[in-house]
C-alpha atoms as one frame of an Amber mdcrd trajectory, in Angstrom:
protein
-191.399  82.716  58.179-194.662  84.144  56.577-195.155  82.522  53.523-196.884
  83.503  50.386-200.137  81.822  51.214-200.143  83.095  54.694-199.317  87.184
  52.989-202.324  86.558  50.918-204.817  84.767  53.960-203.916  87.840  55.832
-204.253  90.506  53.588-207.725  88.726  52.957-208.560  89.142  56.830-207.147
  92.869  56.414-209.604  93.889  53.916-212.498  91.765  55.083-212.116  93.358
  59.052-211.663  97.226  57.443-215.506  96.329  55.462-216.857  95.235  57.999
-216.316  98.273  59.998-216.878 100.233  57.415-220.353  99.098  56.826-221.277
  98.807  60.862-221.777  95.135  60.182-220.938  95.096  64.407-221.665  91.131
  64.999-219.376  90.018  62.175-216.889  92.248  63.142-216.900  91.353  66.758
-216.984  87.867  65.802-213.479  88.350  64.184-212.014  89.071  67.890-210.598
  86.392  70.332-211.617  86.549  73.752-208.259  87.931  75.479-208.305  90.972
  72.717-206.362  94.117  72.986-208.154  97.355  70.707-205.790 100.539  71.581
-205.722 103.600  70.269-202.976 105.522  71.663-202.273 109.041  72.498-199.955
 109.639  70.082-197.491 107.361  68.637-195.050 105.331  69.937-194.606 102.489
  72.277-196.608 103.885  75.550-197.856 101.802  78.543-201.858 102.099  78.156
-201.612 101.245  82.085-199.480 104.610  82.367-200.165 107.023  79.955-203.552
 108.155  78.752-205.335 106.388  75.190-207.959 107.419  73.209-209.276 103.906
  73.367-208.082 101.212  75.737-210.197  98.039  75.605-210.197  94.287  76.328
-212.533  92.260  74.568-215.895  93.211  77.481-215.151  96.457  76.550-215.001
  95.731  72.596-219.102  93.667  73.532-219.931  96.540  75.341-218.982  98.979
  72.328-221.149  96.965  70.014-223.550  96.363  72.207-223.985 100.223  72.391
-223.844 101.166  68.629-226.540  98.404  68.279-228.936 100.295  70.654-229.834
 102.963  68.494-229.264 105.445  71.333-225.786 105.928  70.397-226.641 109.615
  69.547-223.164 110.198  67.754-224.191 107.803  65.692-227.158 108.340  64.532
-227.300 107.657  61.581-224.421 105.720  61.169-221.570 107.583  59.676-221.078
 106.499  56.589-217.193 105.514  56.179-214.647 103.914  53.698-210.913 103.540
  54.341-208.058 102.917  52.005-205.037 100.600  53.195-201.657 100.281  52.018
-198.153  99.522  52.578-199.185  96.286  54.026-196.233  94.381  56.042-196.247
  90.989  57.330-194.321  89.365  60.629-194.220  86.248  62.683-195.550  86.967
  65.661-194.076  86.300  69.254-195.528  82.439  69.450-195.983  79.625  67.234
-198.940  80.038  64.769-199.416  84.356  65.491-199.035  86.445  62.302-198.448
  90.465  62.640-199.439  92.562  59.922-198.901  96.443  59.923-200.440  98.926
  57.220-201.292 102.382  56.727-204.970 103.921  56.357-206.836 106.443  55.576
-210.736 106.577  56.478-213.382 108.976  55.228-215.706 109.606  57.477-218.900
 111.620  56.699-220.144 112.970  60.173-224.068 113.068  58.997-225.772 113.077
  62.254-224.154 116.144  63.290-221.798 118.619  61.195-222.037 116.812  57.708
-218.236 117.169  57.541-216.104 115.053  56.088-213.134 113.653  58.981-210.048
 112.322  58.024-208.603 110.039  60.124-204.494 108.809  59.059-202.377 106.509
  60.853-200.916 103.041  60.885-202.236 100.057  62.377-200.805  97.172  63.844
-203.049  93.765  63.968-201.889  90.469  65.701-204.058  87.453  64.831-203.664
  83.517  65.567-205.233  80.095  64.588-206.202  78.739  61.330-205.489  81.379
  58.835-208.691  80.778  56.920-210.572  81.923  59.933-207.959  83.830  61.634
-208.605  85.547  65.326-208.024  88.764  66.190-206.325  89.678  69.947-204.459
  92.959  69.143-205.451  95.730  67.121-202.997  99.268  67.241-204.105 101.900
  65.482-201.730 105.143  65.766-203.258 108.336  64.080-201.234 110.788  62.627
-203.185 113.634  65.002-203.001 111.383  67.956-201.621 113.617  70.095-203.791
 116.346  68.951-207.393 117.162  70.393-209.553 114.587  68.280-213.519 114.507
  67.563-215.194 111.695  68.946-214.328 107.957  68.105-217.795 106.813  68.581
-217.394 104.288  65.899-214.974 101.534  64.999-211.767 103.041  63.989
């Protein structure tokens, strides 16, 4: 059973992971990840097999280095400059997860994004994440983060950046 203290550790870890990739702050946020991590952004929503159907992001935790490895560069044209992003969460919801000492916590977003290097448009992006984390609640790990857009199934602009 998720207790009080656990809702309020893990809404904690839920804002502090959104800041961090809101403000590109790439080695914290990697550092929040464990090393058999799942970060999936499916095709539209619903309960798909990534090893089936096509994703808009699919990667274990090399690929998750690799993706902050490349923002860090500075040659990640897309994203340069950085886009400068906030998101807004609510509706949070809190589960046991499948084993002893897991927590899942699902929530709804939105995130501004302002596409500077290229179109100076504001994007939108809606959905609903799911996160699964385990350990020691005060510095909880993160192995699975969901996120299902609203326009997932649509054609989407690039997702250069940490969604």
């Amino acid at each position: 059973m998720v207790t009080d203290a656990d809702e309020k550790a893990l809404t904690r870890f839920v804002y502090r992971e959104a800041r961090l990739a809101d403000e590109s702050s790439y080695d914290e946020w990697e550092a929040l990840w464990d090393d058999d991590a799942v970060y999936w952004v499916p095709r539209g929503d619903g309960e798909f097999d990534p090893a089936k159907h096509v994703s808009h992001l699919y990667d274990h935790r090399q690929r998750i280095a690799t993706r902050i490895r490349q923002l860090k560069t500075g040659y990640r044209y897309s994203q340069i400059p950085v886009s400068p992003m906030r998101r807004m969460i609510s509706n949070l919801e809190f589960f046991d997860g499948e084993n002893e000492g897991e927590f899942e916590v699902q929530y709804n977003f939105i995130l501004a994004e302002l596409a500077i290097q290229s179109t100076h448009e504001m994007n939108f992006w809606v959905g609903r994440t799911t996160i699964k984390v385990r350990g020691d609640l005060d510095v909880p790990r993160l192995f699975y983060k969901k996120i299902a857009l609203v326009d997932g199934d649509e054609p989407i602009p690039s997702l250069s950046f940490i969604i």
